[in-house]
PDB file with one MODEL, atoms N, CA, C and O in Angstrom:
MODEL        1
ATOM      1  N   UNK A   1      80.172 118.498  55.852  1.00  0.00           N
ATOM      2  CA  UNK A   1      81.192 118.223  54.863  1.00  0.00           C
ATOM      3  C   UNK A   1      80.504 117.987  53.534  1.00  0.00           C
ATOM      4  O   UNK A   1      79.349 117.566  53.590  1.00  0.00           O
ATOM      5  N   UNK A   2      81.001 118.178  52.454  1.00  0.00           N
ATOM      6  CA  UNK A   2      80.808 118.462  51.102  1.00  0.00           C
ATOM      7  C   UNK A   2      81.509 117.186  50.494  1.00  0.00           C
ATOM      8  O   UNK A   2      82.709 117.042  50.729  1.00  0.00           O
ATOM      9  N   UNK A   3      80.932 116.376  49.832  1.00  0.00           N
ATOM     10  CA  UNK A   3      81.606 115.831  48.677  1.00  0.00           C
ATOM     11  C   UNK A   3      81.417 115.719  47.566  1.00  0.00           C
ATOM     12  O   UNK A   3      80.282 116.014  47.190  1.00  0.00           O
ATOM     13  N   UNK A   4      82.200 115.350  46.756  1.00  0.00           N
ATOM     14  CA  UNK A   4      82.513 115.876  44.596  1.00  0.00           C
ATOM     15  C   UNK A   4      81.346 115.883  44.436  1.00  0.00           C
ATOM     16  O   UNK A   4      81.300 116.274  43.269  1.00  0.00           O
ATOM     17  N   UNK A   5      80.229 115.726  44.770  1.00  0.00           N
ATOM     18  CA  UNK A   5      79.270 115.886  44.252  1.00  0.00           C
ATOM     19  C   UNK A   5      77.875 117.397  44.952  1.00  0.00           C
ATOM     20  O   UNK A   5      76.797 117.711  44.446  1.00  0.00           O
ATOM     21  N   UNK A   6      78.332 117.774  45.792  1.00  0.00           N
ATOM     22  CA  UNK A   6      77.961 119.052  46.608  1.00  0.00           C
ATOM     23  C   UNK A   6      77.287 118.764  47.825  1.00  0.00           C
ATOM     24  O   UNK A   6      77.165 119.557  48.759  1.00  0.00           O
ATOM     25  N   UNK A   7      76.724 117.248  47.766  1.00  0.00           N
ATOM     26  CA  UNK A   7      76.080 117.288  48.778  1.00  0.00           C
ATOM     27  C   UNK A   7      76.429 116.565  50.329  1.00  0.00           C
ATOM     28  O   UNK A   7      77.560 116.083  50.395  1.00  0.00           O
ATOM     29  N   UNK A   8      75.681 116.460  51.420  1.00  0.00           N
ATOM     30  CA  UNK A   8      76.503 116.342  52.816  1.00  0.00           C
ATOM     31  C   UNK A   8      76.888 114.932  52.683  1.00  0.00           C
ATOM     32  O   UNK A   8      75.900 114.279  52.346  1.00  0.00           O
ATOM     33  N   UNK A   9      77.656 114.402  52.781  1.00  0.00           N
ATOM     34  CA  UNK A   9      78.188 113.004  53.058  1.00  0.00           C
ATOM     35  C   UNK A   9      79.484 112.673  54.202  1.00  0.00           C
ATOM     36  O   UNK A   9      80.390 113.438  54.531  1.00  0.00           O
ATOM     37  N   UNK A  10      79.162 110.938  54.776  1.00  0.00           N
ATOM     38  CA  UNK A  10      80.312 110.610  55.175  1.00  0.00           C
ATOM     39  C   UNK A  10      80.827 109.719  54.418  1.00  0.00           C
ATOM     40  O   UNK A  10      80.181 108.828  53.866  1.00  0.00           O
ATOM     41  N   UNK A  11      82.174 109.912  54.323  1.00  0.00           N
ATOM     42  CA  UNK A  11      82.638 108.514  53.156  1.00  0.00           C
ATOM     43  C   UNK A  11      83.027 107.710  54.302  1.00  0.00           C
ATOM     44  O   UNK A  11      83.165 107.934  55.505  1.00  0.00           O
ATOM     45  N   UNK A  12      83.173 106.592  53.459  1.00  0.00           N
ATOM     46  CA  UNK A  12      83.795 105.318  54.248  1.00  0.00           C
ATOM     47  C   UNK A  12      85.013 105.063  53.798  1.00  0.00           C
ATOM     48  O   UNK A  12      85.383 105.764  52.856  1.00  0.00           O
ATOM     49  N   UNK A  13      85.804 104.194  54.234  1.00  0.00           N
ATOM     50  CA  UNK A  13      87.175 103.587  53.977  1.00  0.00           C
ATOM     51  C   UNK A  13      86.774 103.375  52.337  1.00  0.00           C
ATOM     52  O   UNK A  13      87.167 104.206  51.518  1.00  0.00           O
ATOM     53  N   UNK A  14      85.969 102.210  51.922  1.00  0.00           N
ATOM     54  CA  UNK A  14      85.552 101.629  51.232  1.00  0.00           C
ATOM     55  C   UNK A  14      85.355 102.510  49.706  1.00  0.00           C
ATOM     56  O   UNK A  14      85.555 102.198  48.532  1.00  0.00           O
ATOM     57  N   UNK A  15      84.823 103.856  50.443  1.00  0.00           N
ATOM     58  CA  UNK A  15      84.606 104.862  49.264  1.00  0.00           C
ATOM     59  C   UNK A  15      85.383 105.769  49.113  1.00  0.00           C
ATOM     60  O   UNK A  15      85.339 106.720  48.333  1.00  0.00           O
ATOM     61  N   UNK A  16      86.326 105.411  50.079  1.00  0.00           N
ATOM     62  CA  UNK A  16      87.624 106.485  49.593  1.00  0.00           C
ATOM     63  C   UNK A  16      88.442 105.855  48.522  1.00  0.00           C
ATOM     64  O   UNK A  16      88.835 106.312  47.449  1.00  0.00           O
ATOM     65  N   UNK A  17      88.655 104.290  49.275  1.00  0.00           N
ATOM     66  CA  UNK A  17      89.738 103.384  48.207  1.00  0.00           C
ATOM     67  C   UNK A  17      88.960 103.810  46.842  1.00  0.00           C
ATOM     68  O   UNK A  17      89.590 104.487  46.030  1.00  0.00           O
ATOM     69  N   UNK A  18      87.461 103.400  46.524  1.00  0.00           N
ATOM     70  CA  UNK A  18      87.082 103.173  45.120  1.00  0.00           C
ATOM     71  C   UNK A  18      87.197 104.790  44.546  1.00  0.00           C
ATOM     72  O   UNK A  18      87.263 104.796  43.316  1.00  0.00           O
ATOM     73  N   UNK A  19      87.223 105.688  44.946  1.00  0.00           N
ATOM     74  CA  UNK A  19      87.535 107.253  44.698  1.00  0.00           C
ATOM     75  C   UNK A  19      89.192 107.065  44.327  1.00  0.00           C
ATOM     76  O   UNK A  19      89.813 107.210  43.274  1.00  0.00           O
ATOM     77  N   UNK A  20      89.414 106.852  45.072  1.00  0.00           N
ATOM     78  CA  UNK A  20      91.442 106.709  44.894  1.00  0.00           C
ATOM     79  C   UNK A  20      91.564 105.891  43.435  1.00  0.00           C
ATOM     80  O   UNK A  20      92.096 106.326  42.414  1.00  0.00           O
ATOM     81  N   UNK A  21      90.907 104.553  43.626  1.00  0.00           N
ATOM     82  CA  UNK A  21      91.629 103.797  42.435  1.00  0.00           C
ATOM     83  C   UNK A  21      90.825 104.117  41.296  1.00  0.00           C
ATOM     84  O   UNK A  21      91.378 103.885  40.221  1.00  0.00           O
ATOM     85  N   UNK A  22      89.883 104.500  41.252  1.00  0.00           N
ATOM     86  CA  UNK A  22      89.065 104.417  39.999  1.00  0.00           C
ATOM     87  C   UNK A  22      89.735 105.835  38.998  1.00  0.00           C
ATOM     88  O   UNK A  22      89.797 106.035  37.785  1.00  0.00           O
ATOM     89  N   UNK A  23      90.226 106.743  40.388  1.00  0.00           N
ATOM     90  CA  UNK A  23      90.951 107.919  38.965  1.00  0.00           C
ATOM     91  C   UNK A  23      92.248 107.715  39.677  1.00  0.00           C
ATOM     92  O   UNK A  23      92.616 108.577  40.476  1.00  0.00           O
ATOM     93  N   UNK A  24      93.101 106.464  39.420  1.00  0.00           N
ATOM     94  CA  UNK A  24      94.590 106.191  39.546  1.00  0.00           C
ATOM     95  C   UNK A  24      95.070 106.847  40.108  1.00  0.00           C
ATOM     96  O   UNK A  24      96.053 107.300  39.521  1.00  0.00           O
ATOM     97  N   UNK A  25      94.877 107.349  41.375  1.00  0.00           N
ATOM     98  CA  UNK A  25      95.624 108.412  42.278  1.00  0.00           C
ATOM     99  C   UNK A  25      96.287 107.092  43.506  1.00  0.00           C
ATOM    100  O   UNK A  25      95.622 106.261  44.126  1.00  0.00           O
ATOM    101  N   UNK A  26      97.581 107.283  43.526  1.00  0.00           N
ATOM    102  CA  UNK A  26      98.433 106.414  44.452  1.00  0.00           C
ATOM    103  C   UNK A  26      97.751 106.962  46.180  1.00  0.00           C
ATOM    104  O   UNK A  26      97.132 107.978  46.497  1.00  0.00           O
ATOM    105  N   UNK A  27      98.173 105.871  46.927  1.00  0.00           N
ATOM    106  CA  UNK A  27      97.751 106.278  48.029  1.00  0.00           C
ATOM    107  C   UNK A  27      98.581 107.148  48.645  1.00  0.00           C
ATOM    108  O   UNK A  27      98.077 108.011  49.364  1.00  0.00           O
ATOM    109  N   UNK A  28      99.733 107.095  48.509  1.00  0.00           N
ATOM    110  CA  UNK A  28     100.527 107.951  49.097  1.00  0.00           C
ATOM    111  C   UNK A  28     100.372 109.421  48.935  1.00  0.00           C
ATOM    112  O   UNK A  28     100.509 110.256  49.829  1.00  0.00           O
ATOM    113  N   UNK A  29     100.138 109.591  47.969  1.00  0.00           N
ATOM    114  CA  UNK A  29      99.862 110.959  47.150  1.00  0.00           C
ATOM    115  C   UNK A  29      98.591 111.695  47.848  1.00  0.00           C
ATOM    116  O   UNK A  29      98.763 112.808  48.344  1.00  0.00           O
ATOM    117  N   UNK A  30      97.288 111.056  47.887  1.00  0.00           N
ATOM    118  CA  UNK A  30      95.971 111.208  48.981  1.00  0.00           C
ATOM    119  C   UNK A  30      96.478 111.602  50.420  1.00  0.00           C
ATOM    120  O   UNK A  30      96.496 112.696  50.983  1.00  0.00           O
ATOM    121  N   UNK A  31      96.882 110.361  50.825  1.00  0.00           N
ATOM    122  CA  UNK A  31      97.304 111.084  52.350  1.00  0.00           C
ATOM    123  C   UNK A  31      98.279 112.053  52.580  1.00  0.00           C
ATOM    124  O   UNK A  31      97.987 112.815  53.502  1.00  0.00           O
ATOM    125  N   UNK A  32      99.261 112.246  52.074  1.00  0.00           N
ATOM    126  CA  UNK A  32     100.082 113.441  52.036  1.00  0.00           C
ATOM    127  C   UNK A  32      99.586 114.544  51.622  1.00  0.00           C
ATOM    128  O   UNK A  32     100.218 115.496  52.080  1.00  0.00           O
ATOM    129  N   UNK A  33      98.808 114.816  51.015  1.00  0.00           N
ATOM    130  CA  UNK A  33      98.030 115.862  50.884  1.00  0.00           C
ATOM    131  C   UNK A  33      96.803 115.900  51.821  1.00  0.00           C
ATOM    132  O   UNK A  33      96.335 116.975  52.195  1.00  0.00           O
ATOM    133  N   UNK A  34      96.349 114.843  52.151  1.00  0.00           N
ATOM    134  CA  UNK A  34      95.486 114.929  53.540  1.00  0.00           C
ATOM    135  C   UNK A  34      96.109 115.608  54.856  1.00  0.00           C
ATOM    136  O   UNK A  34      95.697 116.422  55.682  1.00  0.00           O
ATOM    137  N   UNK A  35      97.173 114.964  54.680  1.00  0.00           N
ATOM    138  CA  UNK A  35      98.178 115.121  56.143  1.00  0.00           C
ATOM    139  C   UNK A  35      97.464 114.165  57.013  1.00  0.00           C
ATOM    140  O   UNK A  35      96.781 114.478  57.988  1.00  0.00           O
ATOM    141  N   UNK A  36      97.729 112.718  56.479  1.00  0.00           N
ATOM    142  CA  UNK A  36      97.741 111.878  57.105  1.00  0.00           C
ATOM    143  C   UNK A  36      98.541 110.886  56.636  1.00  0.00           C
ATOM    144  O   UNK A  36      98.653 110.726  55.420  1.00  0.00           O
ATOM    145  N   UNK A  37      99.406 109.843  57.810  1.00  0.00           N
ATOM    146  CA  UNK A  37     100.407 109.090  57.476  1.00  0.00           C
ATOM    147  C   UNK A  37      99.361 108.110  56.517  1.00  0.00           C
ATOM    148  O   UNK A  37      98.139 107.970  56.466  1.00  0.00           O
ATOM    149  N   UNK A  38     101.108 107.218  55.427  1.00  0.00           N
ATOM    150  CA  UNK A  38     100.641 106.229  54.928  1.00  0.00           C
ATOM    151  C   UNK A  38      99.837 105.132  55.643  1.00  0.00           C
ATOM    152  O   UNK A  38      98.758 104.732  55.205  1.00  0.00           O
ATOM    153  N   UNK A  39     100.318 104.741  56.583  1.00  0.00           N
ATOM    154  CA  UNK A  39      99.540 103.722  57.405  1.00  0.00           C
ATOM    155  C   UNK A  39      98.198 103.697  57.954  1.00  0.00           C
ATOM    156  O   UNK A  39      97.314 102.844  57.881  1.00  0.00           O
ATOM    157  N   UNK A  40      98.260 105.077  58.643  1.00  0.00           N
ATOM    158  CA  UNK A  40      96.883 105.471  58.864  1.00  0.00           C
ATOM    159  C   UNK A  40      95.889 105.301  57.714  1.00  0.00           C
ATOM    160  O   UNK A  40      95.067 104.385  57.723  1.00  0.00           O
ATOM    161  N   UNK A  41      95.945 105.890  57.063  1.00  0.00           N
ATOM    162  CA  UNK A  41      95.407 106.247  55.453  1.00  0.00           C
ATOM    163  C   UNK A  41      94.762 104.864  55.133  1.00  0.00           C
ATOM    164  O   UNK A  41      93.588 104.536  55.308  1.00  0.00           O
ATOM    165  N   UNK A  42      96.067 103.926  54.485  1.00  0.00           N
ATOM    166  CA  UNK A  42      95.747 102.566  54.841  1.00  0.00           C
ATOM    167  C   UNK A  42      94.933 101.442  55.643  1.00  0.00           C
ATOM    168  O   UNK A  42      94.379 100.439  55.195  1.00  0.00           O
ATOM    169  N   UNK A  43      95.031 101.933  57.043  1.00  0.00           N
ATOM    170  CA  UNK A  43      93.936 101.840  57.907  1.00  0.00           C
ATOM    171  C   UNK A  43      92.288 102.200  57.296  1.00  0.00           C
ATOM    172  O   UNK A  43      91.406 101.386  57.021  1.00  0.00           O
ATOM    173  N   UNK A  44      92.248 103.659  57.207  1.00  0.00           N
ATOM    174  CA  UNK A  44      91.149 104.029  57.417  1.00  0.00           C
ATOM    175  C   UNK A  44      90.486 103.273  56.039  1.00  0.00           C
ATOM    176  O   UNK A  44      89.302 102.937  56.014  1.00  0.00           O
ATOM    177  N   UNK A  45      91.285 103.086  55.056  1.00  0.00           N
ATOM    178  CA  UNK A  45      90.534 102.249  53.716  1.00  0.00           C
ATOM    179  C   UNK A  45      90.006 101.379  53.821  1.00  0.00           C
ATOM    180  O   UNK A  45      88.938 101.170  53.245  1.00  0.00           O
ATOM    181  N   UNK A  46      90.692 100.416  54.748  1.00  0.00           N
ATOM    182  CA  UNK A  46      90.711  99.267  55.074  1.00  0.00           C
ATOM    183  C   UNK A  46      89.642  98.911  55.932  1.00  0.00           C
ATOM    184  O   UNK A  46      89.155  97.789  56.071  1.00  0.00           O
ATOM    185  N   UNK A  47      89.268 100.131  56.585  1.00  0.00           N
ATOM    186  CA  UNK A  47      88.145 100.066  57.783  1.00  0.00           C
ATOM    187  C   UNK A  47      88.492  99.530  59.108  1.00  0.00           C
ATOM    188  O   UNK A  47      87.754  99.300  60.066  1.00  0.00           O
ATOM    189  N   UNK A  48      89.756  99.377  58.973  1.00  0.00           N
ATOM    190  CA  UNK A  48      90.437  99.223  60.539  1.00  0.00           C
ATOM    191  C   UNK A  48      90.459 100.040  61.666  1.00  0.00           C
ATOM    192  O   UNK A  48      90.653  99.615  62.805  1.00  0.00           O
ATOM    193  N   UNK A  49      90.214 101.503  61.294  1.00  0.00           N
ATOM    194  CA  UNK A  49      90.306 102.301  62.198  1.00  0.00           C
ATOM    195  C   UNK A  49      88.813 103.355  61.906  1.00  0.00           C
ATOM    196  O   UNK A  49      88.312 103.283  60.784  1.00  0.00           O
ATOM    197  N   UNK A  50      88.337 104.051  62.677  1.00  0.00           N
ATOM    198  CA  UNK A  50      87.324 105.176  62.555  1.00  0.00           C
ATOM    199  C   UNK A  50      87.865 106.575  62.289  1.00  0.00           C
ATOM    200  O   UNK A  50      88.478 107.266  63.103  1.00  0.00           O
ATOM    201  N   UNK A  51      87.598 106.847  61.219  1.00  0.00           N
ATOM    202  CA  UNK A  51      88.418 108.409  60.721  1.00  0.00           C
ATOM    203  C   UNK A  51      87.883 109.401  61.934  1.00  0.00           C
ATOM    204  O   UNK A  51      86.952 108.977  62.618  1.00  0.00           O
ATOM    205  N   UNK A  52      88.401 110.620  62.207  1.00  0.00           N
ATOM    206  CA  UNK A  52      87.767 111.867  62.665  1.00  0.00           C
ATOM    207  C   UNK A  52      87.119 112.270  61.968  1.00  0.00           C
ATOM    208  O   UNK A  52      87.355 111.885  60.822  1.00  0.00           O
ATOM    209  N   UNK A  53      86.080 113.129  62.102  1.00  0.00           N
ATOM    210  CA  UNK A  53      85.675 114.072  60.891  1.00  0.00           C
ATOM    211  C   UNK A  53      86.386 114.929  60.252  1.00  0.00           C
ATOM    212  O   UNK A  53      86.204 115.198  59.065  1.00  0.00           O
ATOM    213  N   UNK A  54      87.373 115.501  61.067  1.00  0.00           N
ATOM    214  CA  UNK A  54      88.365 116.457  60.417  1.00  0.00           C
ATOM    215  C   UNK A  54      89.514 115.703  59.552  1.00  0.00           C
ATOM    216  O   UNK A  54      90.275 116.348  58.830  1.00  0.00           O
ATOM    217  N   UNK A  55      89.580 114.406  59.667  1.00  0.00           N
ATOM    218  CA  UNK A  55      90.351 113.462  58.665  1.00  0.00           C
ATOM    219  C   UNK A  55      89.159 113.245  57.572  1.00  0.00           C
ATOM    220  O   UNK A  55      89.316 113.844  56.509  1.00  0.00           O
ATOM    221  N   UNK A  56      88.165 112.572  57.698  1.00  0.00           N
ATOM    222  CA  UNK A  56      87.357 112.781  56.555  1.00  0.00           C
ATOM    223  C   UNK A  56      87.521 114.276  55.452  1.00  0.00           C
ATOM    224  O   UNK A  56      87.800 114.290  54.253  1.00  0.00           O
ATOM    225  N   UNK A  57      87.311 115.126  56.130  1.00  0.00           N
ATOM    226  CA  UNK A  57      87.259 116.275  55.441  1.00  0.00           C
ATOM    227  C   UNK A  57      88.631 116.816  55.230  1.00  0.00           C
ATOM    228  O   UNK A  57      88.403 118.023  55.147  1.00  0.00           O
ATOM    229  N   UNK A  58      89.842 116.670  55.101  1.00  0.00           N
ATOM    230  CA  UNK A  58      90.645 116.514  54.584  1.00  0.00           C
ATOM    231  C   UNK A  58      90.824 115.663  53.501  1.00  0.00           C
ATOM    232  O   UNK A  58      90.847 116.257  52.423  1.00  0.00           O
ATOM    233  N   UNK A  59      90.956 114.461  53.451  1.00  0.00           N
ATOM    234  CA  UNK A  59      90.664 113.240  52.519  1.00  0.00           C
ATOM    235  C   UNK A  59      89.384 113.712  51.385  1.00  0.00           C
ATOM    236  O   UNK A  59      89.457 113.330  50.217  1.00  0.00           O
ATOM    237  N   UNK A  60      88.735 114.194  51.653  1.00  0.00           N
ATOM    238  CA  UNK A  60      87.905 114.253  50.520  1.00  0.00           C
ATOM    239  C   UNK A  60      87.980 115.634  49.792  1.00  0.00           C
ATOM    240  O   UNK A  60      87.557 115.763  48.644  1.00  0.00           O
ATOM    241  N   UNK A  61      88.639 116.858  50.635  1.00  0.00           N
ATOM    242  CA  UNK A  61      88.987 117.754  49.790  1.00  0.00           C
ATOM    243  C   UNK A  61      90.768 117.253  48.976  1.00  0.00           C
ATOM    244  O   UNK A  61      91.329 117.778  48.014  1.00  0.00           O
ATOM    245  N   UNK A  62      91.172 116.213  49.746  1.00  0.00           N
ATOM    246  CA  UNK A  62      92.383 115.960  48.921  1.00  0.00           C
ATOM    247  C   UNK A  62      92.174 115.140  47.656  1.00  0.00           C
ATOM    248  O   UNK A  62      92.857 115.408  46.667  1.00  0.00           O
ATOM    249  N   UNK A  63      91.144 114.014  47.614  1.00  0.00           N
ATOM    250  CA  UNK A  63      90.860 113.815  46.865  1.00  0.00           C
ATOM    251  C   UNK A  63      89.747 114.554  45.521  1.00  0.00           C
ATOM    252  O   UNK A  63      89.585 114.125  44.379  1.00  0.00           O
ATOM    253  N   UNK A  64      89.228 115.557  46.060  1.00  0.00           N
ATOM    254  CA  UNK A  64      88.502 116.337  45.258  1.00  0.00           C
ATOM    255  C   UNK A  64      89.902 116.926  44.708  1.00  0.00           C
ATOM    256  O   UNK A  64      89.943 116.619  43.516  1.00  0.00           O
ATOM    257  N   UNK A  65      90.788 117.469  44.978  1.00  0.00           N
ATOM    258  CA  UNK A  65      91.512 118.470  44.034  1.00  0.00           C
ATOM    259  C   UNK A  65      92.419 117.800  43.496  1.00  0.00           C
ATOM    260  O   UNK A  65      93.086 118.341  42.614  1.00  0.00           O
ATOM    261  N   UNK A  66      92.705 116.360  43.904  1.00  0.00           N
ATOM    262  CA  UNK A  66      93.651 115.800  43.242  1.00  0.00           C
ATOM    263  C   UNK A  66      93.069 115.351  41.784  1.00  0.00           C
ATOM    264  O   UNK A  66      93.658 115.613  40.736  1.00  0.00           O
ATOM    265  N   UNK A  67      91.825 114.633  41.858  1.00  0.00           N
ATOM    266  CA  UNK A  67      90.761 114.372  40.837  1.00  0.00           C
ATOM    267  C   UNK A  67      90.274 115.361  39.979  1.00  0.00           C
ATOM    268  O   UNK A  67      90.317 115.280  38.752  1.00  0.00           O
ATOM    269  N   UNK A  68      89.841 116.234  40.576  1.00  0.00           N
ATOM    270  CA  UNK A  68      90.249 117.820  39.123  1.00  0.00           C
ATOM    271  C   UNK A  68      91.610 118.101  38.127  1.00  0.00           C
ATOM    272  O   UNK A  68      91.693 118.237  36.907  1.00  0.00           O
ATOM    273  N   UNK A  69      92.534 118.122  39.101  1.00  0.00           N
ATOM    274  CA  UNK A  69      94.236 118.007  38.941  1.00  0.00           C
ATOM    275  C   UNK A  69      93.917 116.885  37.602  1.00  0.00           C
ATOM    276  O   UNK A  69      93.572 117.277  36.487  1.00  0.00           O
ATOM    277  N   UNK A  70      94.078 115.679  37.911  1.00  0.00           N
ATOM    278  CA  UNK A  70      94.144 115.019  36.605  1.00  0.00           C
ATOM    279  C   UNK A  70      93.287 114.871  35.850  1.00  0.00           C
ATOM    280  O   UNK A  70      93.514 114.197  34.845  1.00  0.00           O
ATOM    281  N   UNK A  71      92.089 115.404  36.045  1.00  0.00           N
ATOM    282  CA  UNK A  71      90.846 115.560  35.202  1.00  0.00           C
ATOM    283  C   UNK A  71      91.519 116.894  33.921  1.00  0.00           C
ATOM    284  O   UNK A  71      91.354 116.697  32.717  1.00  0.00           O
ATOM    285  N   UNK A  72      92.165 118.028  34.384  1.00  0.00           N
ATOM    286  CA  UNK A  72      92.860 119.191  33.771  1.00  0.00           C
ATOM    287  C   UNK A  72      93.852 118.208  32.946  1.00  0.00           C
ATOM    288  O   UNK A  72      93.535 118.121  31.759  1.00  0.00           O
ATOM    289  N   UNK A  73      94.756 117.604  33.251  1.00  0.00           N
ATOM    290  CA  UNK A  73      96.314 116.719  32.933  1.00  0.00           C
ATOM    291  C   UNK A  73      95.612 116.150  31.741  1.00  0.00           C
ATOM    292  O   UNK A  73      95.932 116.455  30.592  1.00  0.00           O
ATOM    293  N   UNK A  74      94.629 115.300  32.041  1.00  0.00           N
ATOM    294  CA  UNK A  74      94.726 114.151  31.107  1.00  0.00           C
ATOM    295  C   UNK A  74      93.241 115.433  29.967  1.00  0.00           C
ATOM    296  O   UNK A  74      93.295 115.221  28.756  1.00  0.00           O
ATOM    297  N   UNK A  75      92.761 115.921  30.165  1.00  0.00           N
ATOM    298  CA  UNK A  75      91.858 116.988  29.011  1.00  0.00           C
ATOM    299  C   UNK A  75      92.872 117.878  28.169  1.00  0.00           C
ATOM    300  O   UNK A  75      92.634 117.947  26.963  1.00  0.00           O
ATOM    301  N   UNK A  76      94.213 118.716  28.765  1.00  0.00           N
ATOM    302  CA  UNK A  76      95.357 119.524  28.146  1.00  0.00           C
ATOM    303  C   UNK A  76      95.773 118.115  27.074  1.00  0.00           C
ATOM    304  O   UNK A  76      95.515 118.107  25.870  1.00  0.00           O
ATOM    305  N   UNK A  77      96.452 116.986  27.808  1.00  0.00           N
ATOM    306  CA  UNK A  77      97.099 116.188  26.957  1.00  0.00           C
ATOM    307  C   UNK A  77      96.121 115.427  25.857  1.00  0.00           C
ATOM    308  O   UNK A  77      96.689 114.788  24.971  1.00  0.00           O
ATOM    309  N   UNK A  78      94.921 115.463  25.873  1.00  0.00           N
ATOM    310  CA  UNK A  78      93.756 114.957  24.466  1.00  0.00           C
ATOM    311  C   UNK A  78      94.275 116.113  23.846  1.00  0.00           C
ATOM    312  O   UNK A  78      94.973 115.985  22.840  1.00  0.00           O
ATOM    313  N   UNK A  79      94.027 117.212  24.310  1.00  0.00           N
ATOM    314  CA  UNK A  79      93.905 118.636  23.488  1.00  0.00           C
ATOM    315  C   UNK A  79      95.239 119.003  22.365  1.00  0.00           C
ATOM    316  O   UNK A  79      95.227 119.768  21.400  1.00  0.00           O
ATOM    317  N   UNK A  80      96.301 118.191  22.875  1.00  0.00           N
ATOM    318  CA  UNK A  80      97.439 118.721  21.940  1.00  0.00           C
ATOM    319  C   UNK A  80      97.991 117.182  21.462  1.00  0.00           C
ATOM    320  O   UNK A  80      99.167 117.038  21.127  1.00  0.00           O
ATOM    321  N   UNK A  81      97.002 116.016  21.464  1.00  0.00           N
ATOM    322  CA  UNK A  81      97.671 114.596  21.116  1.00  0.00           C
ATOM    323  C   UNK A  81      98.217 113.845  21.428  1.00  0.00           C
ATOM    324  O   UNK A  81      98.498 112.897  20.695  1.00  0.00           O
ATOM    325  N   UNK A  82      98.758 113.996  23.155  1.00  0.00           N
ATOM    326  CA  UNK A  82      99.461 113.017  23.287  1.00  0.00           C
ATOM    327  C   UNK A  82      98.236 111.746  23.685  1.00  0.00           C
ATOM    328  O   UNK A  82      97.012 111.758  23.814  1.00  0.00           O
ATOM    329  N   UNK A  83      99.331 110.670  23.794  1.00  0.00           N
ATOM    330  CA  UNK A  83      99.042 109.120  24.371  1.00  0.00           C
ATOM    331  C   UNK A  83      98.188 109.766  25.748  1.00  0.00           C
ATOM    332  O   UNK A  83      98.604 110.564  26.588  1.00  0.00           O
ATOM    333  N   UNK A  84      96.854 109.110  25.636  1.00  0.00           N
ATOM    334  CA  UNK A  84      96.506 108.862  26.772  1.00  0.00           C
ATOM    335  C   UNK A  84      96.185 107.548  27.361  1.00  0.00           C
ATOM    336  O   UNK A  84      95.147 107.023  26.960  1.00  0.00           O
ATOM    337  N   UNK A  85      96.953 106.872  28.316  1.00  0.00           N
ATOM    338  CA  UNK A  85      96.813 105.408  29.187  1.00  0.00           C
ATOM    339  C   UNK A  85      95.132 105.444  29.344  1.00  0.00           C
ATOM    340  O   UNK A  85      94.334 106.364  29.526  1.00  0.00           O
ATOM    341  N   UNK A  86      94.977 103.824  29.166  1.00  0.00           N
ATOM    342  CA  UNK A  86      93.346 103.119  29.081  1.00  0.00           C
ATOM    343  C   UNK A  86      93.391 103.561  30.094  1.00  0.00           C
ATOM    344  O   UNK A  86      92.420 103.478  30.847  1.00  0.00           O
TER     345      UNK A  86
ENDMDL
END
Protein backbone atom coordinates (compact mmCIF):
# COMPACT_ATOMS: atom_id res chain seq x y z
CA UNK A 1 0.00 0.00 0.00
CA UNK A 2 1.01 3.52 -0.99
CA UNK A 3 0.55 6.54 1.03
CA UNK A 4 0.33 10.61 0.09
CA UNK A 5 3.58 10.44 0.21
CA UNK A 6 4.57 7.28 -2.31
CA UNK A 7 6.02 5.27 -0.02
CA UNK A 8 4.91 1.65 1.71
CA UNK A 9 3.11 2.39 4.91
CA UNK A 10 0.60 1.19 7.55
CA UNK A 11 -1.42 3.95 9.04
CA UNK A 12 -2.83 3.76 12.31
CA UNK A 13 -6.17 4.91 13.73
CA UNK A 14 -4.17 7.73 15.18
CA UNK A 15 -2.82 8.79 11.68
CA UNK A 16 -5.80 8.59 9.97
CA UNK A 17 -7.75 10.92 12.58
CA UNK A 18 -4.63 13.53 12.31
CA UNK A 19 -4.89 13.14 8.22
CA UNK A 20 -8.79 13.67 8.54
CA UNK A 21 -8.65 16.69 10.87
CA UNK A 22 -5.70 18.51 9.92
CA UNK A 23 -7.29 19.05 6.17
CA UNK A 24 -11.02 19.43 7.75
CA UNK A 25 -12.43 16.48 6.08
CA UNK A 26 -15.61 15.25 8.30
CA UNK A 27 -15.54 11.72 9.21
CA UNK A 28 -18.40 10.76 7.62
CA UNK A 29 -17.34 11.89 4.33
CA UNK A 30 -13.80 9.47 4.71
CA UNK A 31 -15.67 6.46 5.44
CA UNK A 32 -18.29 6.69 2.90
CA UNK A 33 -16.01 6.96 0.43
CA UNK A 34 -13.97 4.20 2.05
CA UNK A 35 -17.05 2.07 2.23
CA UNK A 36 -16.87 1.77 5.62
CA UNK A 37 -19.64 2.42 8.25
CA UNK A 38 -19.53 5.53 10.50
CA UNK A 39 -18.92 3.50 13.53
CA UNK A 40 -16.49 1.31 12.29
CA UNK A 41 -14.45 4.20 10.92
CA UNK A 42 -14.79 5.63 14.37
CA UNK A 43 -13.53 2.55 15.82
CA UNK A 44 -10.64 2.12 13.76
CA UNK A 45 -9.48 5.97 14.77
CA UNK A 46 -9.96 5.33 17.96
CA UNK A 47 -7.85 2.15 17.90
CA UNK A 48 -10.59 0.03 19.14
CA UNK A 49 -10.65 -2.25 16.49
CA UNK A 50 -7.69 -3.67 13.94
CA UNK A 51 -8.37 -2.43 10.34
CA UNK A 52 -7.95 -5.14 7.40
CA UNK A 53 -5.53 -4.23 5.02
CA UNK A 54 -8.04 -3.86 2.42
CA UNK A 55 -9.79 -1.22 4.86
CA UNK A 56 -6.51 0.49 5.28
CA UNK A 57 -6.13 0.80 1.64
CA UNK A 58 -9.32 2.10 1.02
CA UNK A 59 -9.09 4.80 3.79
CA UNK A 60 -6.01 6.08 2.56
CA UNK A 61 -6.86 6.21 -1.08
CA UNK A 62 -10.11 7.95 0.28
CA UNK A 63 -8.34 10.16 2.05
CA UNK A 64 -5.67 10.80 -0.60
CA UNK A 65 -8.38 12.00 -3.12
CA UNK A 66 -10.43 13.66 -0.82
CA UNK A 67 -7.23 15.84 0.27
CA UNK A 68 -6.34 16.67 -3.42
CA UNK A 69 -10.23 17.43 -3.89
CA UNK A 70 -9.84 20.31 -1.45
CA UNK A 71 -6.35 21.03 -2.06
CA UNK A 72 -7.99 21.95 -6.03
CA UNK A 73 -11.33 23.82 -4.01
CA UNK A 74 -9.53 25.89 -1.78
CA UNK A 75 -6.28 26.85 -4.80
CA UNK A 76 -9.51 27.69 -7.67
CA UNK A 77 -11.13 29.82 -4.77
CA UNK A 78 -7.46 31.97 -3.87
CA UNK A 79 -7.34 32.15 -7.68
CA UNK A 80 -10.56 34.17 -8.30
CA UNK A 81 -10.77 35.88 -4.46
CA UNK A 82 -12.94 34.41 -2.58
CA UNK A 83 -12.82 34.13 1.47
CA UNK A 84 -10.72 31.47 2.38
CA UNK A 85 -11.52 29.93 6.23
CA UNK A 86 -8.15 29.98 8.66
Amino acid sequence: MNNHRGRKATLTGAEIRRRRVTDRIPLHVVAGRAGVSRGRFSEIESGLVTPRPEEIERIDQALNSLIAARKKVLDYAEQVGWPIPA
